[in-house]
C-alpha positions as CSV (number, residue, x, y, z in Angstrom):
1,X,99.8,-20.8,6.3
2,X,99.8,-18.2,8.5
3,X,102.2,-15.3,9.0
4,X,103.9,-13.8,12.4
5,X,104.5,-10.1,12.3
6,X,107.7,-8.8,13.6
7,X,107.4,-5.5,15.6
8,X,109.5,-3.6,13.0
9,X,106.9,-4.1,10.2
10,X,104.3,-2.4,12.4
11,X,106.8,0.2,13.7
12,X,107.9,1.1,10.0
13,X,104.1,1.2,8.6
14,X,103.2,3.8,11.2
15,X,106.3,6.0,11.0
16,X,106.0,5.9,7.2
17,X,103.9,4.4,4.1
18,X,100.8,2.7,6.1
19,X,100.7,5.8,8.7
20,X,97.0,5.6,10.3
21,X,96.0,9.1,8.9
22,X,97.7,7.7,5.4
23,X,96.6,4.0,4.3
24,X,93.8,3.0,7.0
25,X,93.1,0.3,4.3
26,X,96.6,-1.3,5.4
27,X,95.5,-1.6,9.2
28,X,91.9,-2.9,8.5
29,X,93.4,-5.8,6.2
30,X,95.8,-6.7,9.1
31,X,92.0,-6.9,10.9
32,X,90.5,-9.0,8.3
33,X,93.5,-11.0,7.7
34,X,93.6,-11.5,11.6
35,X,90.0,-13.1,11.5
36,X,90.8,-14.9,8.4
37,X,93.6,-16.7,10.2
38,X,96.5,-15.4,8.1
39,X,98.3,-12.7,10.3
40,X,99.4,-13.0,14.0
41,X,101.8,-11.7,16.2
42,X,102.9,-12.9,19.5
43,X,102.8,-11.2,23.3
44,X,106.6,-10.1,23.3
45,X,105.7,-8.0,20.4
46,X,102.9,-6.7,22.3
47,X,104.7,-5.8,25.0
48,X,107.3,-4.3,22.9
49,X,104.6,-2.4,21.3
50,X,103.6,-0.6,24.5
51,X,107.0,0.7,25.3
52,X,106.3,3.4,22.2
53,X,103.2,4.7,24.2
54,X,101.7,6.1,20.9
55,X,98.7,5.5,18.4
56,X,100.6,2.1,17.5
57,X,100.2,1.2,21.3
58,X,96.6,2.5,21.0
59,X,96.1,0.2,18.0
60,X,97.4,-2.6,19.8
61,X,95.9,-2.5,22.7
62,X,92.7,-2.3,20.7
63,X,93.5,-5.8,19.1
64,X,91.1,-8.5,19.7
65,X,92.4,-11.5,22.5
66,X,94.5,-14.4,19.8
67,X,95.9,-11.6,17.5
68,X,99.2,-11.6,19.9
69,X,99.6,-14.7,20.6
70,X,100.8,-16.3,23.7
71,X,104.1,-18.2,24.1
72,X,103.0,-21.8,24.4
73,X,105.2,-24.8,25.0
74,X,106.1,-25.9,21.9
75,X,107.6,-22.1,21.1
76,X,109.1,-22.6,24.6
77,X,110.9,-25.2,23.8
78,X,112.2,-24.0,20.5
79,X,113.6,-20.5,22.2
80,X,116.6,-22.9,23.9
81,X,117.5,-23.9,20.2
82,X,117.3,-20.4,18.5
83,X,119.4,-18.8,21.9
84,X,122.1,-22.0,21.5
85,X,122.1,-21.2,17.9
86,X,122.9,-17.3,17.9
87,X,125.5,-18.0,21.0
88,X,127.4,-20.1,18.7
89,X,127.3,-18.0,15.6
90,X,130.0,-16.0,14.8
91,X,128.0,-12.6,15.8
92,X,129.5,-9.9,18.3
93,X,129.3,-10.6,21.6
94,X,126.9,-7.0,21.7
95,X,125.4,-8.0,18.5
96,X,123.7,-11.3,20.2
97,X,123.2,-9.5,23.6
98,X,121.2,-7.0,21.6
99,X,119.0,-10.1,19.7
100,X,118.0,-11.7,22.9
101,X,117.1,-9.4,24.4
102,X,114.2,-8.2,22.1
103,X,111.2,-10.6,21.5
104,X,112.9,-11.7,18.0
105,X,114.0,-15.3,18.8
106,X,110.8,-15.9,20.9
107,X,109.3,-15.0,17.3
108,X,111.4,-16.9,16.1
109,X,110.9,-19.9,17.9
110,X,106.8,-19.5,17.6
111,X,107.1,-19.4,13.6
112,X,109.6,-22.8,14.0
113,X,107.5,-24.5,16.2
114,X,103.9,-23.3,14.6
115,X,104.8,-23.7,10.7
116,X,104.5,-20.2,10.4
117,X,106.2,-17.6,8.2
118,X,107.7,-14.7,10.0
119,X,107.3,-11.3,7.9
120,X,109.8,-8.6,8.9
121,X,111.6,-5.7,7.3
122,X,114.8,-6.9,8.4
123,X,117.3,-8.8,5.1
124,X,120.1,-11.7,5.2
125,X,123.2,-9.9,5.0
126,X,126.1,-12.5,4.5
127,X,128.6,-12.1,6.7
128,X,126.8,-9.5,9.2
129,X,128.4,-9.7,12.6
130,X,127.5,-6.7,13.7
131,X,123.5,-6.8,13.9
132,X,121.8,-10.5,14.2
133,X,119.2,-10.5,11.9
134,X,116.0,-12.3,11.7
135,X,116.2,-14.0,8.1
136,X,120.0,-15.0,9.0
137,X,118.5,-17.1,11.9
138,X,115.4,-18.1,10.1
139,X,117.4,-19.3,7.2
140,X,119.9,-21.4,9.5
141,X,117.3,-23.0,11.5
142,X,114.8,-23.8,8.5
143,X,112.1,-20.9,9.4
144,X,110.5,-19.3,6.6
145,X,110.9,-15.6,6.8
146,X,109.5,-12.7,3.9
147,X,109.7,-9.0,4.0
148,X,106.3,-7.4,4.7
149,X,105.6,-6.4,0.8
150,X,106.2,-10.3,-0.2
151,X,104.1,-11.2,2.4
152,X,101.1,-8.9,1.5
153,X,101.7,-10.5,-2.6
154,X,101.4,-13.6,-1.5
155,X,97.9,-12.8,0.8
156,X,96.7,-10.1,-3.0
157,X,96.5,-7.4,-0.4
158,X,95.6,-4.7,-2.2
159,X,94.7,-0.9,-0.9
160,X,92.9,1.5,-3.2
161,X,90.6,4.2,-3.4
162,X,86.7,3.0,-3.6
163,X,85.4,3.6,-7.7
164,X,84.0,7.1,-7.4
165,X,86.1,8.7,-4.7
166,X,86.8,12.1,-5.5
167,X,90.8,13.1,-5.1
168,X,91.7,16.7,-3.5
């Protein structure tokens, strides 16, 4: 099984609790999990990536060719059914113009047409119709969504200090 990361659970480890100067440990398991097949993103997330035009674009850029991946058919033809979904959810009309236009139902769509499990920091809130979120999609449609932490439990991340390293 292999996991799709959502822009905001690379965003959120920069700004705060895997910043590069802070847990580099967190950013060279996303490498290793990369080659061991386990973690992915796709190209919209990319792209979405290099609008911050920081060290996150930096570290994306620097990503080997397959860690975004590209929008292949099958995800095509799974965005019509995530879009005709969301337009007929009782959202706001701003909340679902918001959600389509970001790369989260092509995300979506990738992780329902792939078998993948989409990690993001976003939660179900019943009866949100301000915001469309990821998991309220994911759990309408049958996707498997988990918030980053479950998703590095479930792969025993783990990031600590070598035995011997000497604290300041």
């Amino acid at each position: 099984m292999a996991y799709l990361l959502d822009t905001n659970t690379l965003i959120q480890a920069k700004n705060e609790y895997y910043a590069f100067d802070l847990c580099p440990g967190f950013w060279d398991w996303l490498d290793l999990a990369f080659e061991r097949g386990h973690v992915y993103s796709i190209e919209p997330v990319l792209k979405e990536l290099r609008d911050g035009d920081d060290a996150l674009t930096d570290w994306a850029n620097a990503r080997p060719e397959g860690f975004f991946l590209p929008v292949d058919a099958a995800a095509s033809a799974r965005i019509a059914d995530v879009v005709r979904w969301v337009q007929a959810a009782d959202f706001k009309d701003a909340a679902k113009r918001d959600f389509l236009a970001k790369a989260d139902p092509i995300l979506i769509a990738c992780a329902w047409a792939h078998g993948h499990v989409l990690a993001t920091h976003e939660v179900h809130i019943p009866g949100e119709k301000k915001k469309v979120k990821i998991p309220t999609v994911c759990m309408q449609l049958g996707v498997e969504s988990v918030r980053t932490f479950d998703m590095l439990r479930r792969q025993s991340a783990s990031f600590t200090l070598p035995l011997g390293s000497e604290l300041l």
